[in-house]
C-alpha positions, 0 to 999 in steps of 0.5 A, spaced: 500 500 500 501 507 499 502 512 504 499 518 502 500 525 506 497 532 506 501 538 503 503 544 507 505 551 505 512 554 507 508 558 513 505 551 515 498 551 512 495 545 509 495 547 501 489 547 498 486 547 491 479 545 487 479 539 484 475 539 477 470 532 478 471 530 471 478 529 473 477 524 479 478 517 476 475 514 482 474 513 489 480 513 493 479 507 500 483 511 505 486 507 511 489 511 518 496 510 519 495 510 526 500 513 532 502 510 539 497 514 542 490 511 543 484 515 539 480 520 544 472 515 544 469 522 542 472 522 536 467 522 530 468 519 523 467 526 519 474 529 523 479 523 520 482 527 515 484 532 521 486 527 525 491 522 522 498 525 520 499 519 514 493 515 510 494 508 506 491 507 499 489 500 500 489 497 492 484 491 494 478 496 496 475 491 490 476 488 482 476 494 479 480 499 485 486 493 483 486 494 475 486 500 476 492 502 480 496 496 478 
């Protein structure tokens, strides 16, 4: 698997930029990497992007998902 990480600007702000939805392939199956520390139980799904430093891009989300990025 892959391990993708979010962009920062040089003054330590996360890049930003539209994405146009006709250049979007497909889906993307995102799985935290997570740290030595336990995750707060009030944690909600919607703050994951926040909350995780580095994600994994798993190819085996289904058939299609492993064509595509092998």
């Amino acid at each position: 698997m892959w391990v993708v990480k979010p962009e920062y600007t040089p003054s330590g702000r996360r890049s930003l930029a539209v994405v146009h939805l006709d250049s979007i392939a497909r889906a993307a199956h995102l799985l935290p990497v997570y740290g030595p520390s336990v995750l707060p139980e009030d944690l909600h799904f919607s703050q994951s992007l926040d909350a995780f430093r580095a994600f994994y891009v798993s190819r085996y989300a289904d058939h299609h998902m492993h064509e595509f990025l092998a």
